[in-house]
BAFILUM-300739 format. One record per residue (C-alpha): residue in one letter; x negated, y, z negated. Coordinates in Angstrom, 1 decimal. Example, Ala and Ser with C-alpha at 12.3 -4.5 7.8 and 13.67 -1.06 7.14 Angstrom:
! BAFILUM-300739
NODE   aa     east    north       up
NODE    A    -12.3     -4.5     -7.8
NODE    S    -13.7     -1.1     -7.1
//
This chain:
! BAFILUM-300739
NODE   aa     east    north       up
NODE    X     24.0     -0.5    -70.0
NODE    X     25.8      2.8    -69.7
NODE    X     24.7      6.0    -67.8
NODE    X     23.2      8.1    -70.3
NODE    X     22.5     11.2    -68.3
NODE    X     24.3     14.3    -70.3
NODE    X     25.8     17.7    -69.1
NODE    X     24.9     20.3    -67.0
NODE    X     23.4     21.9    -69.9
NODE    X     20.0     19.9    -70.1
NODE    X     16.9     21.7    -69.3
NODE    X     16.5     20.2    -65.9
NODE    X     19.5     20.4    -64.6
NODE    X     19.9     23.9    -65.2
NODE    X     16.8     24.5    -63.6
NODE    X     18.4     22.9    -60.3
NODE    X     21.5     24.8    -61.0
NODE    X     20.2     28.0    -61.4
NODE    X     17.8     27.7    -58.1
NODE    X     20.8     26.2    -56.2
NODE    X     24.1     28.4    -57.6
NODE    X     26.5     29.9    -55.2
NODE    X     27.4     33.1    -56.9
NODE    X     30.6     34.3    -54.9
NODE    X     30.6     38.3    -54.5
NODE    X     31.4     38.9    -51.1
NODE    X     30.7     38.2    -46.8
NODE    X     29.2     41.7    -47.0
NODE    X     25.9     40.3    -49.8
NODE    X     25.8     37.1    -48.0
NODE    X     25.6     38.2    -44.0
NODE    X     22.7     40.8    -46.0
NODE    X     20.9     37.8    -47.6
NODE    X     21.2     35.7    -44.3
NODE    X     20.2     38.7    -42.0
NODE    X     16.6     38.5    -45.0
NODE    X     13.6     37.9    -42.4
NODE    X     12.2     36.3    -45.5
NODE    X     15.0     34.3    -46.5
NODE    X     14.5     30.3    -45.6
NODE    X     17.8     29.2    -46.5
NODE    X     21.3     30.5    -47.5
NODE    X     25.3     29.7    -47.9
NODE    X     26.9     29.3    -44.5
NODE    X     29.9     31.6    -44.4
NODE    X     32.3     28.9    -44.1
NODE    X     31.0     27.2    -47.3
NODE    X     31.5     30.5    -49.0
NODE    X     34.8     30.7    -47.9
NODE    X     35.9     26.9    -48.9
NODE    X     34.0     26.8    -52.1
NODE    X     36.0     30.2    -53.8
NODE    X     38.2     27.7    -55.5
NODE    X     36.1     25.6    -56.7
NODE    X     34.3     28.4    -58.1
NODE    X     36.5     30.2    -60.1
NODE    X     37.7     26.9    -61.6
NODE    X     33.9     25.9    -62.8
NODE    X     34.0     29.3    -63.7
NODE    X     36.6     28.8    -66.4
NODE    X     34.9     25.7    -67.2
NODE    X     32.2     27.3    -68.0
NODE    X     34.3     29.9    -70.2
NODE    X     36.2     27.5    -72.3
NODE    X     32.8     25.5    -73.3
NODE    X     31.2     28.8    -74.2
NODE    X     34.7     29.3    -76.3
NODE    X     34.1     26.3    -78.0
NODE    X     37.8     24.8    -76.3
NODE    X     37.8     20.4    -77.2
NODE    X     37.5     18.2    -74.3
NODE    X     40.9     18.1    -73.6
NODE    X     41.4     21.6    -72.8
NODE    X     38.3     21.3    -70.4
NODE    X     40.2     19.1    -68.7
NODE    X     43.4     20.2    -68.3
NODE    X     41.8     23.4    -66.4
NODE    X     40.3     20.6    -64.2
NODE    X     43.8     19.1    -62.3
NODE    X     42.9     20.7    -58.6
NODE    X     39.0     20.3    -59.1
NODE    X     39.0     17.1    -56.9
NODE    X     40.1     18.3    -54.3
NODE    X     38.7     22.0    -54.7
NODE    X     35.5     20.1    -54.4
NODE    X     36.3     18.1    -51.8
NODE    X     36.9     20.6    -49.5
NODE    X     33.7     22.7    -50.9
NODE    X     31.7     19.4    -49.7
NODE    X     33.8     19.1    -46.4
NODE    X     32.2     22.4    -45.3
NODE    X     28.9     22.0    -45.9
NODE    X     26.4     22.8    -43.7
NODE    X     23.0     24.1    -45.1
NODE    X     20.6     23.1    -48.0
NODE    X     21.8     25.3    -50.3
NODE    X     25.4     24.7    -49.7
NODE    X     24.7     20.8    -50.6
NODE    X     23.2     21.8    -53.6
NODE    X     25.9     24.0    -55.3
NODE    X     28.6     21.2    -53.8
NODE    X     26.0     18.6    -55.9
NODE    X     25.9     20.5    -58.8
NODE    X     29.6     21.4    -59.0
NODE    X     30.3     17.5    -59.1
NODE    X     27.9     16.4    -61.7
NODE    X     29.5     19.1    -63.8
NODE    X     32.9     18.3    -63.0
NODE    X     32.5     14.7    -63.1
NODE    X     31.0     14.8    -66.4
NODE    X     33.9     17.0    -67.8
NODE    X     36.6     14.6    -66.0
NODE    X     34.5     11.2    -66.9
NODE    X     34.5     10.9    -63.4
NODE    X     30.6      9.0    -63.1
NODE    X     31.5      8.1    -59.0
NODE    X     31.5     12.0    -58.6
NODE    X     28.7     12.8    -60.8
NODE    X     26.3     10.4    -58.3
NODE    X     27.8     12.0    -55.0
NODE    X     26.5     15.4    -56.5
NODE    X     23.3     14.1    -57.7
NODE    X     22.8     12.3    -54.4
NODE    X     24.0     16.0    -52.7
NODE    X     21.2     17.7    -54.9
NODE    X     18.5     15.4    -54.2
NODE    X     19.3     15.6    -50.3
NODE    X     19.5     19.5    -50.0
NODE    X     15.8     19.2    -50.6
NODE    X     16.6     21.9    -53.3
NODE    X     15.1     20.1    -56.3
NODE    X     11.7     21.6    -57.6
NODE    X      9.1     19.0    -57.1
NODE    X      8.4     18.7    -60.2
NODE    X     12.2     17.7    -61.3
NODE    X     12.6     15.2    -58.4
NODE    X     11.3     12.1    -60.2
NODE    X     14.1     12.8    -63.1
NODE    X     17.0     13.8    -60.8
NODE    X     16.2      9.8    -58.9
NODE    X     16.7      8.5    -62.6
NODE    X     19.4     10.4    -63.2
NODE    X     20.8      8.7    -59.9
NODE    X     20.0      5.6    -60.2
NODE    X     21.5      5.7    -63.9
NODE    X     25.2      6.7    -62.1
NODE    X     24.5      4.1    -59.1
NODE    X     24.1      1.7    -61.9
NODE    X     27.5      2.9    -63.6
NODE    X     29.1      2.6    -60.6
NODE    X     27.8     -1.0    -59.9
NODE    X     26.3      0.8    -56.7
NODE    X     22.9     -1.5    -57.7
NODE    X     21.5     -1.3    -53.6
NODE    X     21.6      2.6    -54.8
NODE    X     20.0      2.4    -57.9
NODE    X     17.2      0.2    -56.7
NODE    X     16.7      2.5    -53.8
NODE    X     17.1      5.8    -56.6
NODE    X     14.9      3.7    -59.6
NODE    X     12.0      2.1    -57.8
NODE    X     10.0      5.6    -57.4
NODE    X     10.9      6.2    -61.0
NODE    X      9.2      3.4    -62.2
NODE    X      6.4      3.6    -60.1
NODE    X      5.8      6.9    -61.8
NODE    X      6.3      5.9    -65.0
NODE    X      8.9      7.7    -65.9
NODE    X      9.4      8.9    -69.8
NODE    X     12.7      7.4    -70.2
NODE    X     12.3      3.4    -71.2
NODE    X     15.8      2.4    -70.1
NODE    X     14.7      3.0    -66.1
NODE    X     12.5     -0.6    -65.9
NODE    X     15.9     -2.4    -67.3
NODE    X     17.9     -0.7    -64.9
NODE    X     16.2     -1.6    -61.9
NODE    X     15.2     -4.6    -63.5
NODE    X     18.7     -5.6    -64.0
NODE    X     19.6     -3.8    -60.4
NODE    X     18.0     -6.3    -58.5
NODE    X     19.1     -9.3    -61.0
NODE    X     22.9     -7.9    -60.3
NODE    X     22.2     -8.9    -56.8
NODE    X     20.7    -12.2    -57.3
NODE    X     17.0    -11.2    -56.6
NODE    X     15.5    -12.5    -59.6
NODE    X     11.7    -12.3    -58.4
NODE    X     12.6     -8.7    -57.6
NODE    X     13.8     -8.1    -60.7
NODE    X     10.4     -9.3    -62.9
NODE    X      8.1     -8.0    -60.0
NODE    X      9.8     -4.1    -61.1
NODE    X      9.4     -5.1    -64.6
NODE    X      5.4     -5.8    -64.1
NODE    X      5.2     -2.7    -62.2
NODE    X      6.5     -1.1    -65.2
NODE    X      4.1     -2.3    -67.7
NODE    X      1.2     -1.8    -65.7
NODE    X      2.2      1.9    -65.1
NODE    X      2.8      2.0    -68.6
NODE    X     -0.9      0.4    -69.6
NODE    X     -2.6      2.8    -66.8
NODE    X     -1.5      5.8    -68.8
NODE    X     -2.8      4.4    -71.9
NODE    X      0.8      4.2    -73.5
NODE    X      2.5      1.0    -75.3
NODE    X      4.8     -1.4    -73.6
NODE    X      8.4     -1.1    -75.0
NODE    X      9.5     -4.7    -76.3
NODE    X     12.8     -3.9    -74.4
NODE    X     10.9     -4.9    -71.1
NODE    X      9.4     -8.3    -72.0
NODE    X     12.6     -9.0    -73.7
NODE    X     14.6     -8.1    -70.3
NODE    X     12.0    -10.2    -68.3
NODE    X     12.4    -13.6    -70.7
NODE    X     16.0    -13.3    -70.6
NODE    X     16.3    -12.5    -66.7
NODE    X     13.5    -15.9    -66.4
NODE    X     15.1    -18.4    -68.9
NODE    X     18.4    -17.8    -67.8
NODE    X     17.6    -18.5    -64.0
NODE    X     15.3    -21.3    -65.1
NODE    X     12.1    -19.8    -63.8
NODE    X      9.8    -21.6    -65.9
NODE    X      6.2    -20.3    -65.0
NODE    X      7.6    -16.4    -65.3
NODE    X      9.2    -17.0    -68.7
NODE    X      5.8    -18.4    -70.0
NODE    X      4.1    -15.3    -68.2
NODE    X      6.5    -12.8    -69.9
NODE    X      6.5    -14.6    -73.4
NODE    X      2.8    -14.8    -73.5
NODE    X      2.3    -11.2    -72.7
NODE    X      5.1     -9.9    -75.2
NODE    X      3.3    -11.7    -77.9
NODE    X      0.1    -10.0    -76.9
NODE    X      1.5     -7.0    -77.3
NODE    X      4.0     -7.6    -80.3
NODE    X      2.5    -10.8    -82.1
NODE    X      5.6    -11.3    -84.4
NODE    X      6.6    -14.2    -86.2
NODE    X      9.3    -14.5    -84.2
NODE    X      8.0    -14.0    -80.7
NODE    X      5.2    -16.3    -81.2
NODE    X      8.0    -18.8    -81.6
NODE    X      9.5    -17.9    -79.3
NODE    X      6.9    -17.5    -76.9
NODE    X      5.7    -21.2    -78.0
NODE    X      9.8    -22.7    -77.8
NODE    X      9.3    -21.5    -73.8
NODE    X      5.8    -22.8    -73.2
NODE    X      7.2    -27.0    -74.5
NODE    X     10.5    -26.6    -73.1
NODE    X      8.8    -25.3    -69.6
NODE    X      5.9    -27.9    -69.9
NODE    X      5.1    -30.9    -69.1
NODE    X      3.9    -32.0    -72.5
NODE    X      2.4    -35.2    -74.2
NODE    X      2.1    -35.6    -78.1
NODE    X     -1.7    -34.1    -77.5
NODE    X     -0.5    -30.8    -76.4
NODE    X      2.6    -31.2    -78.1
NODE    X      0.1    -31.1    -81.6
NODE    X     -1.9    -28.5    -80.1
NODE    X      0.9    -26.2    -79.9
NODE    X      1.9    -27.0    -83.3
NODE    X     -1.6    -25.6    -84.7
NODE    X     -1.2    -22.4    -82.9
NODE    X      2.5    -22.2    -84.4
NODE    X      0.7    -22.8    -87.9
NODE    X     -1.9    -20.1    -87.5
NODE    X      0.4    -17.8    -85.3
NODE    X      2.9    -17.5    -88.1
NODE    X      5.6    -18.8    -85.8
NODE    X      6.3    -21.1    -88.5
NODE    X      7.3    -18.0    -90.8
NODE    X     11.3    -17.9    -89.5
NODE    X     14.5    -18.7    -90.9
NODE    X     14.2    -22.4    -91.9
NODE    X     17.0    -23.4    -89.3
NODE    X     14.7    -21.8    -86.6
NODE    X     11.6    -23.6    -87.2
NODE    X     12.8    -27.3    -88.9
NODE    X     12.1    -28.9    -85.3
NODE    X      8.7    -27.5    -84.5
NODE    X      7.9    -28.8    -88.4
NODE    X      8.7    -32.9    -87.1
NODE    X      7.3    -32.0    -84.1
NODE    X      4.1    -31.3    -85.3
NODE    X      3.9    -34.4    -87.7
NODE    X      5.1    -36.7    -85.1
NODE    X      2.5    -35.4    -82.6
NODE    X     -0.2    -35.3    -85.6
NODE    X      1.2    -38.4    -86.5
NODE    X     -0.1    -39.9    -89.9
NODE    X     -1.6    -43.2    -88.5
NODE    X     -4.3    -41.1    -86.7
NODE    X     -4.8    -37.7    -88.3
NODE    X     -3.0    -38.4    -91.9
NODE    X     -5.1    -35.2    -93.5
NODE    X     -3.3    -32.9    -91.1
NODE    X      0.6    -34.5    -91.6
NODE    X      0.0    -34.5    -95.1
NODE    X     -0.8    -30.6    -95.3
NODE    X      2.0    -29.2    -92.9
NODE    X      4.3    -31.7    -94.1
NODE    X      3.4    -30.4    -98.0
NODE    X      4.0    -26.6    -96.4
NODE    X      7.2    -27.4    -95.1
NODE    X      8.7    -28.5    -98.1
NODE    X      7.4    -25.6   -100.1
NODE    X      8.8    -23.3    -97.5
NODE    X     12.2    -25.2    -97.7
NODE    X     12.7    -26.2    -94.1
NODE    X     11.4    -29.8    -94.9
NODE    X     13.2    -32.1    -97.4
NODE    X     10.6    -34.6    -99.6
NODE    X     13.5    -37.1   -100.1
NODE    X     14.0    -37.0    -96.2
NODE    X     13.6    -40.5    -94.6
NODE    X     11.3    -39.4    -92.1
NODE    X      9.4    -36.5    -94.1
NODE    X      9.1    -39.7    -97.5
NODE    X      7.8    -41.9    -94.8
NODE    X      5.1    -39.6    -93.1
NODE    X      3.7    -38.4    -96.5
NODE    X      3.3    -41.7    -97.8
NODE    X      1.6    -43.5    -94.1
NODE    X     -0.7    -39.9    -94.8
NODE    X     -1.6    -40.5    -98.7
NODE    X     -2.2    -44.2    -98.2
NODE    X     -4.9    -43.6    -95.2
NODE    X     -6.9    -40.5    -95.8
NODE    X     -9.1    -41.7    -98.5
NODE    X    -10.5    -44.7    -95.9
NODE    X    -10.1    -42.4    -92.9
NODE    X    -12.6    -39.6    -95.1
NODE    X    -15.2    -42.7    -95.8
NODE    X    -15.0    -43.2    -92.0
NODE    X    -16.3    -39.7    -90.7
NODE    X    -20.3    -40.6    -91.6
NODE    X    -20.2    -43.7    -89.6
NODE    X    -18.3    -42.5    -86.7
NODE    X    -20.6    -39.3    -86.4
NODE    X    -23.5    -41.4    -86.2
NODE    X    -22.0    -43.5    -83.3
NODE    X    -20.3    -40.5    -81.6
NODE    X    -24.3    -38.7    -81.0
NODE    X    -25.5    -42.3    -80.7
NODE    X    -22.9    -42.7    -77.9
NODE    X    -23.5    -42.7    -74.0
NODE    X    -20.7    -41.0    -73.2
NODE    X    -18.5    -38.3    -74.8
NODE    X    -15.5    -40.4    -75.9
NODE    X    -16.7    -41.1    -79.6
NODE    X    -18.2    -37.5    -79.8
NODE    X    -14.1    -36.2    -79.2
NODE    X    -12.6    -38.4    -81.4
NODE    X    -15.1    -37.1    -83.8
NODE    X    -14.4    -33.6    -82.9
NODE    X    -10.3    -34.3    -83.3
NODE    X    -10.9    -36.0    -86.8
NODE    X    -13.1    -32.8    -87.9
NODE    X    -10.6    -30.2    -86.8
NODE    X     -7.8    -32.3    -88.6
NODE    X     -9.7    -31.9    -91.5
NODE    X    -10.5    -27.6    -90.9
NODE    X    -13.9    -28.5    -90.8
NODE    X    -14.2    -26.3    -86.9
NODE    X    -18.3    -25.5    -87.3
NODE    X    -18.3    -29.3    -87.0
NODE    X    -15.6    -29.7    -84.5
NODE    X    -16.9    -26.9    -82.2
NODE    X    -20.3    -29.0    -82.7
NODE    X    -18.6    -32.5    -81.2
NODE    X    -16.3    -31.0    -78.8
NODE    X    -19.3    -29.3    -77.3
NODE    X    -21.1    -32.5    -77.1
NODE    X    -18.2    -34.7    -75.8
NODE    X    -18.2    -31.9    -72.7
NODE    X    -22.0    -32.6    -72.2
NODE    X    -21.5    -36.3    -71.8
NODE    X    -18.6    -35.7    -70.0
NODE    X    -16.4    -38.7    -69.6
NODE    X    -13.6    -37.1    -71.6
NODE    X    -10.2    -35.5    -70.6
NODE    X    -12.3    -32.0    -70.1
NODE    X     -8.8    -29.4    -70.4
NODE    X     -8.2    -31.3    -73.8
NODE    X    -11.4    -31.0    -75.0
NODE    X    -11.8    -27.2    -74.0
NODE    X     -8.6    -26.5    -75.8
NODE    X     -9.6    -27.6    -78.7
NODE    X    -13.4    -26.4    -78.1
NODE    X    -11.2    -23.1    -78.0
NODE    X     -9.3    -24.0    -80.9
NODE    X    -12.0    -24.7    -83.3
NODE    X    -14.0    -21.1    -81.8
NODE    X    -10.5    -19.0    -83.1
NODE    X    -11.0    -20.8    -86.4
NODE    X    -14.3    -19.3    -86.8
NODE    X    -13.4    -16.2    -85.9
NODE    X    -15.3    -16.5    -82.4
NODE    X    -12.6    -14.9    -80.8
NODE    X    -15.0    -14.3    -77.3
NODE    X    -15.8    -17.5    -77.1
NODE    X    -12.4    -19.1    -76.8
NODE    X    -11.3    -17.3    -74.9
NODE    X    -14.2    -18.8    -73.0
NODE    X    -13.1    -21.8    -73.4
NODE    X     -9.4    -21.8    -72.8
NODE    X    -10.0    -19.5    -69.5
NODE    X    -11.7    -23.1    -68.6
NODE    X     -8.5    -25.3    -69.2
NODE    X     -6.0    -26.1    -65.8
NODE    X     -3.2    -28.3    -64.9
NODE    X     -0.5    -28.6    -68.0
NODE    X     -2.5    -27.5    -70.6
NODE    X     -3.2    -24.0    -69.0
NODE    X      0.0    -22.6    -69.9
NODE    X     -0.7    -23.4    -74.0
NODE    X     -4.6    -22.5    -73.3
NODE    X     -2.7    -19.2    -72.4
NODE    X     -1.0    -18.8    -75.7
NODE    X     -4.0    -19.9    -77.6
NODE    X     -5.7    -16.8    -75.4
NODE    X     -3.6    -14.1    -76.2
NODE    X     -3.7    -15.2    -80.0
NODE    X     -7.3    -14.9    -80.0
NODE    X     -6.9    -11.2    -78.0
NODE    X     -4.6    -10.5    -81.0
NODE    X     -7.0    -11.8    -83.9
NODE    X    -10.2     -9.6    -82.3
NODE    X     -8.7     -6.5    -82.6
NODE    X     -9.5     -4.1    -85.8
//
């Protein structure tokens, strides 16, 4: 990421600049402006003295950009500028003299390229205590954007951190910092400066970039930091429910968790009804078997028979494939006898003195988009209890979003712990997603 600060010419910075400018006349107006009983601060005489150089050549500087002179003639007036500054800064010794060294360097350095002395005069600026109050904030960015250049990351963590606590205009600060702190190993750091970003950025009523979350997953899969790659997927698809985030954002959830075939199948349904499934065909092939193998056609044929059907008529599955011919035949071949089934195993699931039959029931009707009914059963099977309670809520959950009950999953996957509560997460934000206008 490259400093993007520009010349001396921005707004801002000419603010600074003006308030701060050593205009070199003679000892005679600046003993009068230091003998002022109202002046608070002034040039010392011997930075006057040390900084004539250094003046007259920003002074032709200043000339040849007004001339319209290329970039190369800029610099070729610049060859003793290095060290006319360096003996302007050698004699400093008030405010006022720090900040005319400062802004001398930050335009110099930006004429000669120079981006180690365009941070020693922002750094000079900021520390003459010269900077209205009201550009301090964007002077720290513009620091921290140099320190960053200059792979000085203790800087720019020091320069950044106040920046993004104020929620500063400029996306790029978060990554900085972010990636500051990452530079240096601190990981944690790094997402904990991220966080503080977006909740700046939500307190002021503004959207999150997708920059951020995308820094965050990448600083979290990289260094294997499971739970925080799940935290930053799920929120990114909250506030960007893409096609391709919410695969993403369900790829991070499996590969993090500790996952059966039960929550393996679960995951697949919100992948179906997220549109995660909606990606290049080499992207999504796996979560296709994945979801018919946890479905699996021996128990829920109705459900591998449909995604299996979509997946061929979205060309990522083949119907000649071994595995895909086998699954769709095991599914034609049961779901007649498995329909005839559901009148006698709903009379024996409320019949039934604990909630076991009552969540088989309640898996068979959600298999079959039939979720009135499988909200119905899964509430039952919690009542008498019995059952694997975080399973059941999910699905509870599952069958509520399929309804449009978007409160009440939330309900119910707020309810689920333990490995599921990552996916009951997923499933959560989805709902958030599907309740607004």
């Amino acid at each position: 990421m490259r400093a993007t600060f520009g010349l001396i010419g921005k707004t801002a910075m000419a603010l600074a600049l003006s308030a701060g400018a050593l205009s070199v006349t003679s000892t005679a107006a600046f003993a009068k402006e230091k003998e002022a009983k109202a002046e608070k601060a002034s040039y010392s005489k011997e930075f006057v003295a040390a900084a004539a150089p250094i003046q007259k050549t920003v002074t032709a500087l200043d000339a040849a950009k007004k001339s319209g002179a290329d970039a190369a003639a800029q610099k070729a007036l610049l060859g003793n500028a290095p060290a006319e500054l360096a003996a302007a800064e050698a004699a400093i010794k008030t405010p006022l003299d720090r900040m005319a060294a400062g802004g001398w360097a930050v335009s110099i350095g930006g004429a000669l390229n120079d981006v180690a002395m365009r941070q020693r005069g922002i750094q000079n600026m900021l520390d003459s205590g010269q900077v209205p109050a009201a550009n301090v904030t964007e002077y720290q960015f513009y620091l921290g954007n140099f320190a960053y250049s200059n792979k000085d990351y203790t800087t720019a963590v020091k320069a950044l951190t106040p920046v993004v606590q104020a929620n500063y205009k400029d996306d790029t600060a978060a990554e900085l910092l972010a990636d500051s702190y990452a530079q240096q190993g601190q990981n944690a750091e790094a997402l904990t400066a991220l966080r503080t970003a977006v909740d700046a950025r939500k307190a002021a009523g503004a959207a999150v970039p997708e920059g951020w979350f995308k820094r965050a997953n990448l600083i979290a899969y990289k260094n294997r930091l499971g739970p925080q790659a799940i935290e930053w997927s799920t929120m990114m698809v909250e506030s960007n429910p893409t096609a391709l985030n919410w695969l993403g954002a369900g790829q991070l959830v499996r590969e993090f968790g500790q996952f059966t075939n039960q929550e393996s199948l679960d995951l697949g349904r919100l992948m179906l009804r997220s549109g995660g499934f909606q990606n290049d065909p080499k992207y999504v092939e796996r979560e296709y078997v994945e979801y018919i193998e946890a479905a699996d056609p021996r128990r829920l044929p109705g459900e591998v028979l449909k995604i299996a059907d979509m997946g061929v008529k979205a060309g990522v599955l083949k119907a000649n494939d071994p595995f895909i011919a086998d699954a769709t035949s095991q599914a034609k071949g049961r779901i007649a006898a498995d329909k005839a089934s559901l009148p006698g195993l709903d009379r024996d699931a409320r019949a039934g003195k604990d909630g076991k039959s009552a969540l088989a029931m309640a898996d068979a009707y959600l298999s079959y988009d039939e979720a009135a009914k499988a909200e119905e059963f899964y509430t039952m099977a919690l009542a008498k209890g019995g059952v694997d309670t975080d399973r059941a809520n999910t699905r509870l959950g599952i069958a509520q979003v399929d309804q449009g009950k978007y409160d009440e999953a939330k309900a119910s996957f707020a309810k689920v712990t333990g490995a599921r509560a990552p996916l009951a997460r997923l499933w959560s934000a989805y709902a958030t997603t599907k309740a607004r206008p």
